[in-house]
VEXGU-744663 format. One record per residue (C-alpha): residue number from 1; z, x, y. Coordinates in steps of 0.25 Angstrom, whole numbers, plus 2048, in hexadecimal, padded with zeros to 3 digits. Layout:
BEGIN
{pos NUM, z Z, x X, y Y}
...
//
This chain:
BEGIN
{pos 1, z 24B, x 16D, y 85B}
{pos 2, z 24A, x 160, y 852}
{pos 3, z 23C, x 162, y 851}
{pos 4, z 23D, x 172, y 84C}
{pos 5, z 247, x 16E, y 842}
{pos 6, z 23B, x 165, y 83C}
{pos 7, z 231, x 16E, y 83C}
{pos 8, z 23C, x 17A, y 836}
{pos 9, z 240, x 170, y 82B}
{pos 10, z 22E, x 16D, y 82A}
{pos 11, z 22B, x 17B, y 82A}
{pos 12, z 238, x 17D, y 81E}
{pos 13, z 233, x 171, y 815}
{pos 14, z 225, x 178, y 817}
{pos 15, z 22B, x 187, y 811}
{pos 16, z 232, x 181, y 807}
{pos 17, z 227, x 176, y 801}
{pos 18, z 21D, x 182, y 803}
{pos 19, z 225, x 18B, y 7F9}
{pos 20, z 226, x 199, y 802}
{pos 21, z 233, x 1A1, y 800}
{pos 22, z 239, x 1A1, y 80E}
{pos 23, z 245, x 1A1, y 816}
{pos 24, z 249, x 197, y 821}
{pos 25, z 24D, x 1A1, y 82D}
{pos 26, z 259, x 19E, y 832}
{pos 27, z 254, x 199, y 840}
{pos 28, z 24E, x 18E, y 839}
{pos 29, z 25A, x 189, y 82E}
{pos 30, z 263, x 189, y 83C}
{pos 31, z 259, x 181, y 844}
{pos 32, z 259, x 178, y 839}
{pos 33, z 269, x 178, y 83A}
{pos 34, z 26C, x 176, y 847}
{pos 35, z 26F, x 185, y 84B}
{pos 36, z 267, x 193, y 84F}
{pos 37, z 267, x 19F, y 84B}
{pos 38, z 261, x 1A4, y 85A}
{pos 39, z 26B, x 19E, y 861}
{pos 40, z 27B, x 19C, y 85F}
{pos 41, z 284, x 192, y 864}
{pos 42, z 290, x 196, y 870}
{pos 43, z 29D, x 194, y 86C}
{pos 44, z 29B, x 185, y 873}
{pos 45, z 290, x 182, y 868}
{pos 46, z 285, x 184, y 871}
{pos 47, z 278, x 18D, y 86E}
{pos 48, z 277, x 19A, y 874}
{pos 49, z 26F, x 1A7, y 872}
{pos 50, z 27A, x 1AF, y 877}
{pos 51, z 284, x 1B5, y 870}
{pos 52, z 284, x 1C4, y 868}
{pos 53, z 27B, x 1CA, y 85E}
{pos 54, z 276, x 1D7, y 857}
{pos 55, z 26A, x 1D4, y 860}
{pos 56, z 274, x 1D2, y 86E}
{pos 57, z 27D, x 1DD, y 86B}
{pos 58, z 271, x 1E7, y 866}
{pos 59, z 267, x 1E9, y 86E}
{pos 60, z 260, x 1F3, y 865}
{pos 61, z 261, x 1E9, y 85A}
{pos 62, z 25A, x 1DF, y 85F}
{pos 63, z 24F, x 1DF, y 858}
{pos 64, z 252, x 1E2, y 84B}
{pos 65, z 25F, x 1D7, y 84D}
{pos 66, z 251, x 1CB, y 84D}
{pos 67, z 24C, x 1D3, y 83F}
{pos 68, z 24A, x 1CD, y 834}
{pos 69, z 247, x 1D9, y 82C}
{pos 70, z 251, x 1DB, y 81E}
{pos 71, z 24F, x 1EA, y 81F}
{pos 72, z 25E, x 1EB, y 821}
{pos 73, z 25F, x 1EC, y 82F}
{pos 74, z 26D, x 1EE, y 837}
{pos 75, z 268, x 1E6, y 840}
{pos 76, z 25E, x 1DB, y 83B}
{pos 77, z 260, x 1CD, y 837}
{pos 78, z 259, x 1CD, y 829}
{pos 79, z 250, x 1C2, y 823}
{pos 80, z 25A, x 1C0, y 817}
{pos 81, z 264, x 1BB, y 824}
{pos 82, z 259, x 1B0, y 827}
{pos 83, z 25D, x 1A7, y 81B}
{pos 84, z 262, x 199, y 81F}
{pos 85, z 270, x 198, y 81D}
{pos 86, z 271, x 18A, y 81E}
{pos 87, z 278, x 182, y 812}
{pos 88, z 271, x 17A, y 808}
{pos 89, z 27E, x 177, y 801}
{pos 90, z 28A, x 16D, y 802}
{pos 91, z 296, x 171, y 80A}
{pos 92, z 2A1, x 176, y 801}
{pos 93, z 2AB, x 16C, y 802}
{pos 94, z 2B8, x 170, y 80A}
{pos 95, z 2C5, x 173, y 801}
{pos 96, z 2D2, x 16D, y 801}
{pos 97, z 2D7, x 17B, y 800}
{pos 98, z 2D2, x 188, y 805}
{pos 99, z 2D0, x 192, y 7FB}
{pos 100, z 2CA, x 19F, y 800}
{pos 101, z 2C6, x 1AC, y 7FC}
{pos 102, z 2C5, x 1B9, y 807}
{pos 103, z 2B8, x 1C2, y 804}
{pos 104, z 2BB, x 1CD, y 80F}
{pos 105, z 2B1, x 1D5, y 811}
{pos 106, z 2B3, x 1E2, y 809}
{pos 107, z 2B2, x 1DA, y 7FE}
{pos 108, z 2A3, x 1D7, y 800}
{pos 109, z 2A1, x 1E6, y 802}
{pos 110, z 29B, x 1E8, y 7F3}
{pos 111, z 294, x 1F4, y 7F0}
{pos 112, z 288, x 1EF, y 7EC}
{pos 113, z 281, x 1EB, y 7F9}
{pos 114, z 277, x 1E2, y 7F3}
{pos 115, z 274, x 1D2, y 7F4}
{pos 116, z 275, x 1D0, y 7E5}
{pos 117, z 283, x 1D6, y 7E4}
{pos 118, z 289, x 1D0, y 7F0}
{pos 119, z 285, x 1C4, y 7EB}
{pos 120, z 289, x 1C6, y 7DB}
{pos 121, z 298, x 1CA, y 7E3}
{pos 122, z 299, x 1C0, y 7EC}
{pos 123, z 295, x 1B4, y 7E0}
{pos 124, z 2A0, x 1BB, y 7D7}
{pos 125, z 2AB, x 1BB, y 7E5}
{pos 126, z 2A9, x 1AC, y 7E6}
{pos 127, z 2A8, x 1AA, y 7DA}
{pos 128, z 2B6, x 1AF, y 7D6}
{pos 129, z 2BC, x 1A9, y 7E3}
{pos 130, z 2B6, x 19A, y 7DE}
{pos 131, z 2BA, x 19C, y 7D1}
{pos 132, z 2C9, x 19F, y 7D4}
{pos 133, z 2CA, x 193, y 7DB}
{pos 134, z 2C8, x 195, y 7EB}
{pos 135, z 2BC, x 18D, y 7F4}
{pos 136, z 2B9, x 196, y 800}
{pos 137, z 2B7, x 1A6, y 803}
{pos 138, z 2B8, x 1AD, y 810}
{pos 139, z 2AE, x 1B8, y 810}
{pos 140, z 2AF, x 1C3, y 81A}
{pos 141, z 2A1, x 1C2, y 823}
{pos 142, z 2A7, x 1C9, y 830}
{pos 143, z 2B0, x 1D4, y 82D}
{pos 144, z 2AD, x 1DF, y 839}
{pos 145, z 2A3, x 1D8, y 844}
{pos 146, z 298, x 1D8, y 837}
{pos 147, z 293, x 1CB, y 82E}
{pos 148, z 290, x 1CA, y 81F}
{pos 149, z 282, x 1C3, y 824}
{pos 150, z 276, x 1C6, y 82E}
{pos 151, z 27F, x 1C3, y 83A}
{pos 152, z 277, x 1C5, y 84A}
{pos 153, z 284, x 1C8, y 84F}
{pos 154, z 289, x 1D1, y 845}
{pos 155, z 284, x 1DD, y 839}
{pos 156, z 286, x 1DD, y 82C}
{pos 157, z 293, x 1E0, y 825}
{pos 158, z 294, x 1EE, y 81E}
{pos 159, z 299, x 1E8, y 812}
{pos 160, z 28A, x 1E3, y 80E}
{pos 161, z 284, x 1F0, y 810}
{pos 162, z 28F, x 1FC, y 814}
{pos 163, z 288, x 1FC, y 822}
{pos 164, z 28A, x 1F1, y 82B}
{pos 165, z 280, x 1EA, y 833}
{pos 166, z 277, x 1EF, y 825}
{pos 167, z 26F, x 1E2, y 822}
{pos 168, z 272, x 1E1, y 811}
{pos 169, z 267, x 1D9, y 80F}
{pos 170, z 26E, x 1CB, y 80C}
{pos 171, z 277, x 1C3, y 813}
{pos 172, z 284, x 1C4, y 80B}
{pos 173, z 28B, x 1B7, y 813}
{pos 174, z 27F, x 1AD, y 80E}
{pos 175, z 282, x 1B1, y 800}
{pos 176, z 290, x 1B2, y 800}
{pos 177, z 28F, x 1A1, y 808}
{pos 178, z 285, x 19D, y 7FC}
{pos 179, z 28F, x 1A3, y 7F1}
{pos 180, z 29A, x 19D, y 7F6}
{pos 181, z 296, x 18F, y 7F9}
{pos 182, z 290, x 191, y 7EB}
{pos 183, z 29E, x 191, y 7E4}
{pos 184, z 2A3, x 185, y 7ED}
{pos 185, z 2AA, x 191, y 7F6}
{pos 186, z 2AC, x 18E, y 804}
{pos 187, z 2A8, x 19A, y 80D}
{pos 188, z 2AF, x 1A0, y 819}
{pos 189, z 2A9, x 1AB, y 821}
{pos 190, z 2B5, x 1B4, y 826}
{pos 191, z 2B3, x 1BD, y 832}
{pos 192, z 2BA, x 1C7, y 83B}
{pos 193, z 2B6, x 1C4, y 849}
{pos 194, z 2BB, x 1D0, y 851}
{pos 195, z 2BB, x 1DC, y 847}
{pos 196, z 2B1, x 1E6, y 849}
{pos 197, z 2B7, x 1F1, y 840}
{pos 198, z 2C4, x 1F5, y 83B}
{pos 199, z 2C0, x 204, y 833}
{pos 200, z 2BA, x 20B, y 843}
{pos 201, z 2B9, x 20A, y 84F}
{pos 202, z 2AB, x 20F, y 84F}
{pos 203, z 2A1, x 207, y 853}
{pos 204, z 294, x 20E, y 84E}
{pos 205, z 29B, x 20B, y 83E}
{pos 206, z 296, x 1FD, y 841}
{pos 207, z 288, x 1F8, y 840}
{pos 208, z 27F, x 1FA, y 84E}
{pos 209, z 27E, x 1EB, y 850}
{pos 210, z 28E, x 1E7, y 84E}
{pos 211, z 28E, x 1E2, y 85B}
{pos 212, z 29D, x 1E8, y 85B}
{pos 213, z 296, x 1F7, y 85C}
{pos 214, z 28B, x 1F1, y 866}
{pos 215, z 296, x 1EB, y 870}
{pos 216, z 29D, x 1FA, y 86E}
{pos 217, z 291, x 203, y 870}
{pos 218, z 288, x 1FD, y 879}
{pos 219, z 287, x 200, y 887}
{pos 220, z 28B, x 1F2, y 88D}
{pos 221, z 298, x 1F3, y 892}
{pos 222, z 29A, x 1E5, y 894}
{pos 223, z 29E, x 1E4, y 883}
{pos 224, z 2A8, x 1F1, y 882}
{pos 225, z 2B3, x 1E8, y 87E}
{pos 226, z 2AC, x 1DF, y 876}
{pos 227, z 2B1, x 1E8, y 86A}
{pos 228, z 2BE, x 1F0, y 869}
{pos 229, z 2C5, x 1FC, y 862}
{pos 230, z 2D3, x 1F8, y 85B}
{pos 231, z 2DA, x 201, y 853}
{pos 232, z 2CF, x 207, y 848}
{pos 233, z 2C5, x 1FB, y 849}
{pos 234, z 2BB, x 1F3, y 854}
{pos 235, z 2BD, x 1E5, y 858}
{pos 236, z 2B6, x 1DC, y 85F}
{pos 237, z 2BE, x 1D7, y 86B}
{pos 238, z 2C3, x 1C8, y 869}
{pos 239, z 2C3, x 1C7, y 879}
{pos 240, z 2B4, x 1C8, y 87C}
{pos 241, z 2AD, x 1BB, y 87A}
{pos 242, z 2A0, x 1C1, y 877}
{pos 243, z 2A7, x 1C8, y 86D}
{pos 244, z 2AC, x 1BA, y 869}
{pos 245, z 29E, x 1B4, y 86A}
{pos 246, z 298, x 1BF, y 860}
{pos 247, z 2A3, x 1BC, y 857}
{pos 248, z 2A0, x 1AE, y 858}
{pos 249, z 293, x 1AC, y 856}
{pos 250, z 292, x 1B5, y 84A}
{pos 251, z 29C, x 1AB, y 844}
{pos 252, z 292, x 1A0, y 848}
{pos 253, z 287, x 1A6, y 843}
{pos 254, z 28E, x 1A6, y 835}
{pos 255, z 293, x 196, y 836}
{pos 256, z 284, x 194, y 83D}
{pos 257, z 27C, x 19D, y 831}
{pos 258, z 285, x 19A, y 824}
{pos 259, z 28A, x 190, y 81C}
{pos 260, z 297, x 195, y 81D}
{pos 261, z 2A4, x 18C, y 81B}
{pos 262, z 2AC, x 193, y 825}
{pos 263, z 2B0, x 19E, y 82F}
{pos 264, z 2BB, x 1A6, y 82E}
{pos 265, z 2C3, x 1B2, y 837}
{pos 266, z 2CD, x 1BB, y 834}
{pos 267, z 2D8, x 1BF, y 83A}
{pos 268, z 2D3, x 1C9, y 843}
{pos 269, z 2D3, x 1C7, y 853}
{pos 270, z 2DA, x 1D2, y 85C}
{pos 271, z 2DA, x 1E0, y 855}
{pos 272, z 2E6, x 1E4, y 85E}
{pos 273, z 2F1, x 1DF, y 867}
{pos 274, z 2EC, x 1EB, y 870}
{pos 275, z 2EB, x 1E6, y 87F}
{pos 276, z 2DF, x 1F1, y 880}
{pos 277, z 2D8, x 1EB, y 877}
{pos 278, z 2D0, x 1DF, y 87E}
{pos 279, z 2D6, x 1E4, y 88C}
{pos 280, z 2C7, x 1E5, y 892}
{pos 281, z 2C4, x 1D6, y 88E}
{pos 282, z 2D3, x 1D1, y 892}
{pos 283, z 2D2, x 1D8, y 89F}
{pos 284, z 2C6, x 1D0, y 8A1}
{pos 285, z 2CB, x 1C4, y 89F}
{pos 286, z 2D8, x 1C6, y 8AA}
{pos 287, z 2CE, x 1CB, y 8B3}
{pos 288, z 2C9, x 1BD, y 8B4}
{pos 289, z 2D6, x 1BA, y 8B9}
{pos 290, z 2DA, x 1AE, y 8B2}
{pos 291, z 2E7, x 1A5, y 8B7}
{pos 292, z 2EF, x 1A7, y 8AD}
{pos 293, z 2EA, x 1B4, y 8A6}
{pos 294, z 2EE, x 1B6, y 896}
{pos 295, z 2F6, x 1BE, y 890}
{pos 296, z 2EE, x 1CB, y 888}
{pos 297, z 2F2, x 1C4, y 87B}
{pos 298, z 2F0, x 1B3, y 87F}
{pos 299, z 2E3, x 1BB, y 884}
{pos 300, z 2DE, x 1C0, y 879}
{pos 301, z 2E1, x 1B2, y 870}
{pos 302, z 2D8, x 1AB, y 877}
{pos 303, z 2CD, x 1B4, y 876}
{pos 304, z 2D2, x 1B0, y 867}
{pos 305, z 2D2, x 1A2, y 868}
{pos 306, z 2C4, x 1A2, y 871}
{pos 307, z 2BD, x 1A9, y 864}
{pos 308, z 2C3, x 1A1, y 85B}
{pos 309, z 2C1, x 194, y 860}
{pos 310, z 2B3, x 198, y 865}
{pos 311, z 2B0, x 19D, y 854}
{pos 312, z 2B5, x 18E, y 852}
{pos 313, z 2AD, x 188, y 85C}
{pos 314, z 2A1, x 190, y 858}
{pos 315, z 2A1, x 18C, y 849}
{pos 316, z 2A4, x 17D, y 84C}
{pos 317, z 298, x 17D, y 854}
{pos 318, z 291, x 184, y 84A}
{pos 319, z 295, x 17B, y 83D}
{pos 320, z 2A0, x 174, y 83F}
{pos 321, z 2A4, x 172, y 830}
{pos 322, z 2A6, x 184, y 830}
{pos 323, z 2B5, x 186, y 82F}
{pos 324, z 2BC, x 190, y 837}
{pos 325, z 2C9, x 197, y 835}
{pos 326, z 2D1, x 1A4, y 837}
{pos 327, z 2DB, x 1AB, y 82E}
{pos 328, z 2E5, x 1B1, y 837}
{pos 329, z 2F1, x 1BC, y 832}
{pos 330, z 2FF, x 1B5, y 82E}
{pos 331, z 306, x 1BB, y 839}
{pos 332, z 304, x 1B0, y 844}
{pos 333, z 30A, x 1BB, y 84F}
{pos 334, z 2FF, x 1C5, y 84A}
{pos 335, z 2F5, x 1BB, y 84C}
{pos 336, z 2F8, x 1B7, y 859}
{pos 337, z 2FE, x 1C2, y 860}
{pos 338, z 2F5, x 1CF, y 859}
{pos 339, z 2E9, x 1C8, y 856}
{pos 340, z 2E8, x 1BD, y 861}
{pos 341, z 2E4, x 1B2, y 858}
{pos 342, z 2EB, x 1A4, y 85D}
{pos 343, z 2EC, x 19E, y 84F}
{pos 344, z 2F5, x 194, y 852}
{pos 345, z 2EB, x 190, y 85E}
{pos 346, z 2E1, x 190, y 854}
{pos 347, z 2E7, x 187, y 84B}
{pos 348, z 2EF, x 17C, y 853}
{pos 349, z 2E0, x 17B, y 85C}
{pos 350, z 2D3, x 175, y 858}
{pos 351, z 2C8, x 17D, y 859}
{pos 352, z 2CB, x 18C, y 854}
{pos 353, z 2CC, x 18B, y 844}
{pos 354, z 2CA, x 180, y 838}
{pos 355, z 2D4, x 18B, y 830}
{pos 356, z 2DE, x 195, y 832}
{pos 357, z 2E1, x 19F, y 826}
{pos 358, z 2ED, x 1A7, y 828}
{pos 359, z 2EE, x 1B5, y 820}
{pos 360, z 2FB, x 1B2, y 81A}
{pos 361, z 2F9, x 1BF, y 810}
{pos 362, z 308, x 1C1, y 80D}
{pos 363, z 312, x 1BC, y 7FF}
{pos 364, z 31D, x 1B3, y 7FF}
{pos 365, z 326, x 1C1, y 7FF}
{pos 366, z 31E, x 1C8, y 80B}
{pos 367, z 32D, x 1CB, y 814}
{pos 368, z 327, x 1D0, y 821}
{pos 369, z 32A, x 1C6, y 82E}
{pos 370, z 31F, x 1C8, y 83A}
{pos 371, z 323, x 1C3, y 849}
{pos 372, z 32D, x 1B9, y 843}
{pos 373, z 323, x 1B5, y 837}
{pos 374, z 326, x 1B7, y 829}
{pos 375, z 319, x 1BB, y 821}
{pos 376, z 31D, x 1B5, y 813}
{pos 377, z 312, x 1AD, y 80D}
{pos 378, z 31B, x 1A1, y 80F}
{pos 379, z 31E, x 1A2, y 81D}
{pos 380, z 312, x 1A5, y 821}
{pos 381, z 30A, x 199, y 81B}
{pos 382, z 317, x 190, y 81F}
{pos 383, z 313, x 196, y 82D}
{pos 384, z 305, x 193, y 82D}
{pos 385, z 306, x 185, y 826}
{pos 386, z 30F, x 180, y 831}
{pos 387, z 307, x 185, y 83C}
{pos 388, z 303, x 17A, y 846}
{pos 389, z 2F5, x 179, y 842}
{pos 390, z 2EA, x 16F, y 846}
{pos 391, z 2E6, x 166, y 83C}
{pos 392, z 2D7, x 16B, y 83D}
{pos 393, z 2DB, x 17A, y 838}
{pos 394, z 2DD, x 17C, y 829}
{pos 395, z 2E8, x 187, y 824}
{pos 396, z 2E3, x 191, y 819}
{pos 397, z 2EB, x 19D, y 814}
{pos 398, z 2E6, x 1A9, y 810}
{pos 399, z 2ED, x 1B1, y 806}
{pos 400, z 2EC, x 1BE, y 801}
{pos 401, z 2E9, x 1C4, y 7F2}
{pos 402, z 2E8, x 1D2, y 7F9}
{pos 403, z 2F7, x 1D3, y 7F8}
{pos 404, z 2F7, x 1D2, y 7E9}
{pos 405, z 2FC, x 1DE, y 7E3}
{pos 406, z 302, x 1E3, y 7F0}
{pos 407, z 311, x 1E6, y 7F7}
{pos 408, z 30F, x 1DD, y 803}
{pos 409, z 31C, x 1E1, y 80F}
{pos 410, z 325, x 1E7, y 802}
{pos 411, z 322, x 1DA, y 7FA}
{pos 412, z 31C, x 1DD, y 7EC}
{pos 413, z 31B, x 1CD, y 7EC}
{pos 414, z 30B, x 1CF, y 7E9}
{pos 415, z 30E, x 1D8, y 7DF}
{pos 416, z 31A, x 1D0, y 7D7}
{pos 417, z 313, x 1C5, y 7D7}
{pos 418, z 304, x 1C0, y 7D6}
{pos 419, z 305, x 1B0, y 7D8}
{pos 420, z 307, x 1B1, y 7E9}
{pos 421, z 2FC, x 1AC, y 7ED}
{pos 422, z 2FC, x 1A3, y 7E2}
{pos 423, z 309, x 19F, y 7E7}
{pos 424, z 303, x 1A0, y 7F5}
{pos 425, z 2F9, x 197, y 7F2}
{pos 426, z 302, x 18D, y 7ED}
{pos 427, z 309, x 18C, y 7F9}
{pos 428, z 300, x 189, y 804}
{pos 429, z 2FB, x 17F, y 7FC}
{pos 430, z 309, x 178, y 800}
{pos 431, z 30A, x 17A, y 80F}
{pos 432, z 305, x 170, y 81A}
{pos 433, z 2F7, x 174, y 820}
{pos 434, z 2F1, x 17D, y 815}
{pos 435, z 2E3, x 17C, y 813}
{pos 436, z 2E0, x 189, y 809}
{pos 437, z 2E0, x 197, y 807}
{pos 438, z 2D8, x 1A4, y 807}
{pos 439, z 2DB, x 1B0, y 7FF}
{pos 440, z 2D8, x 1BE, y 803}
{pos 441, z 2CF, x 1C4, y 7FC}
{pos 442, z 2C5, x 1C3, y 7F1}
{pos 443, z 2C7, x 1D0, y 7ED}
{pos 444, z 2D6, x 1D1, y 7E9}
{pos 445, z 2D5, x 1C4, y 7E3}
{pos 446, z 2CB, x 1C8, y 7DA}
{pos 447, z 2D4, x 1D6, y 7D8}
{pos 448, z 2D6, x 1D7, y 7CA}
{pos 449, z 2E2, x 1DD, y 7CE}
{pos 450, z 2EF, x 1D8, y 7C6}
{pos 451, z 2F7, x 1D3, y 7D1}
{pos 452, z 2EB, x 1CC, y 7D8}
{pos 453, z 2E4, x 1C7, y 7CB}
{pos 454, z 2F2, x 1BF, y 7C9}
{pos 455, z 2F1, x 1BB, y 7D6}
{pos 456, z 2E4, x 1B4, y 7D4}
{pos 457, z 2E8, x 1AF, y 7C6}
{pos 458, z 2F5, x 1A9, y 7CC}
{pos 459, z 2ED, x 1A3, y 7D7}
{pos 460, z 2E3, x 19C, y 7CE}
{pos 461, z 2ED, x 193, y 7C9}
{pos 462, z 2EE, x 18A, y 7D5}
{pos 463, z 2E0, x 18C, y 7D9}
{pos 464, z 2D8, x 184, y 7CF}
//
């Protein structure tokens, strides 16, 4: 290996002293770094060319899945997905306090499809964030079992083109990275692990090579479960580890192929509380007849925890300097009882997150108490703040513009007043384990809208 890293390093100096134009394929940037690109790590950090891929899960696209060819294949990897990735820059030093910015997804679905918009766009976006004070974004690259970059394991997003798994001809996340780390911004890569779809529950809307519609239309049996229908949308089941290992290794090919600065999941595990919904894989699991079999519930959390730890595990091994987090919902009961994440397991152990950042989208007037909780802005943050929390895990906030302009539970609070999350703010600064905050989204804090405009302005004061 030493001596190929020579020769790759030789055979570099050679292009580049000799003038030709050329691109340094990724398989040997990643020689040169440590890594491959032909083979992945197991959750142990160990090498291993198992694991799921268009090419697996799609026999029929096989070949094209090893093209190099940009004629906007479904299917192919194109040459424009070959660039190195590796940063040439300074790491962007680590802020005393987090100040993010969401970009969901559907605020990269601009109409104009092309390279030189999306990058005009996404230079203004951040521009606008690090001009109004704030050091990172979270930018939605998984939203249903898709990627906003040449993924192996999963298609194009629709956004980029209006037909998923449609190669646009650019690799948006590269872009959005170097714009970012441009402006001194701090980027996080925010992803939905398990959902598939939420507008059908027909599979043939999604792209030929989302492995989702490959585990549901094939004829091996063996995967039937692997996704699942809940209400009007399809979910990949939480409870299958090679579902888990999909999942997983398209996180590591993110951390592995990108200069990203973080990884971040939503708050979306379980779709349901319905005991039908994973029965085939929990009936599999008593049939191994275990001591002291779980409850359908304990069950279920730690297929959770498993994933979560094994996502941590994998992007440690990968670069351990890659944060990790989640942003779970306010309600802790919600959390634990209908989505199956163990947040307070995650927080008081080492070795699941580096952050937690509860959804605490609610005034200082919000009246509605949950299983005992109350779900004012100052109850909630005094609840989370005093949560037994390991050292090693920061608290951030995220906090939410959207409501600007809106009744919120009969309160007309975001509409009297336009200094709460200035307010907001203001107060988190002031309790014991506080590390920063996110807002959600760009798009409403941008809004020229009255109420929200104020908002920003108000907010402005105390972020300079």
């Amino acid at each position: 290996m030493k001596d190929y890293r020579i020769f790759c390093l030789i055979f570099i100096c050679f292009l580049l002293f000799s003038g030709c134009k050329t691109t340094v394929p990724k398989s040997v940037v990643s020689v040169m770094n440590g890594t491959s690109t032909t083979q992945s790590l197991d959750d142990n950090g160990e090498e291993t060319t198992e694991g799921f891929t268009t090419e697996s899960v799609n026999s029929l696209a096989e070949t094209k899945a090893q093209s190099t060819s940009v004629s906007g294949s479904q299917t192919g990897i194109p040459l424009h997905s070959l660039t190195s990735t590796v940063s040439t820059t300074a790491r962007i030093e680590q802020p005393k306090e987090l100040r993010a910015m969401w970009i969901p997804y559907y605020e990269l679905n601009f109409n104009d499809k092309s390279e030189a918009f999306f990058k005009t766009q996404i230079n203004t976006m951040f521009e606008n964030t690090k001009n109004d004070g704030y050091n990172a974004v979270f930018v939605h690259i998984r939203a249903y079992s898709d990627a906003f970059y040449p993924s192996k394991y999963f298609p194009w997003a629709k956004q980029l083109s209006g037909t998923q798994g449609k190669d646009p001809g650019f690799n948006p996340m590269q872009i959005m990275i170097a714009a970012a780390h441009s402006k001194g911004l701090l980027f996080y890569a925010w992803l939905n692990p398990f959902r598939v779809s939420t507008s059908s529950i027909d599979y043939t809307t999604l792209a030929e090579t989302n492995p989702a519609r490959v585990f549901a239309t094939d004829k091996d049996k063996s995967n039937d479960d692997w996704t699942l229908i809940s209400g009007n949308g399809i979910y990949y089941n939480p409870a299958v580890p090679e579902i888990q290992k999909l999942i997983i290794n398209g996180v590591r090919e993110i951390v592995n192929g990108y200069d990203v600065d973080g990884i971040y999941f939503d708050d979306y595990f379980y779709p349901t509380t319905d005991e039908s919904f994973d029965k085939a894989a929990y009936q599999r699991y008593l049939a191994t007849k275990p001591s002291n079999p779980l409850s359908l519930g304990d069950w279920r959390r730690t297929q959770i925890n498993a994933f979560v730890s094994g996502t941590y595990r994998a992007i440690k091994t990968a670069k351990p300097y890659v944060h990790f987090g989640i942003s779970p919902q306010a309600n802790m009961d919600t959390n634990y009882n209908k989505l199956y994440a163990d947040v307070k397991h995650w927080v008081e152990n080492n070795g699941y997150v580096d952050s937690i950042m509860p959804q605490l989208y609610f005034g200082f007037e919000y009246n509605k108490i949950i299983a005992n909780q109350s779900f004012n802005f100052n109850d909630l943050l005094t609840y989370w703040s005093k949560l037994k929390n390991n050292k090693n895990v920061k608290l951030y906030i995220a906090l939410g513009i959207y409501k600007s302009g809106q009744t919120d539970n009969g309160s007309d609070e975001w509409i009297n007043k336009t200094d709460i999350i200035q307010r907001q703010v203001a107060l988190c600064r002031t309790v014991d384990n506080y590390s920063g905050f996110s807002m959600y989204s760009y798009s409403y804090f941008i809004s020229t809208n009255k109420t929200n405009a104020e908002e920003r302005n108000h907010l402005l004061t105390i972020m300079k």
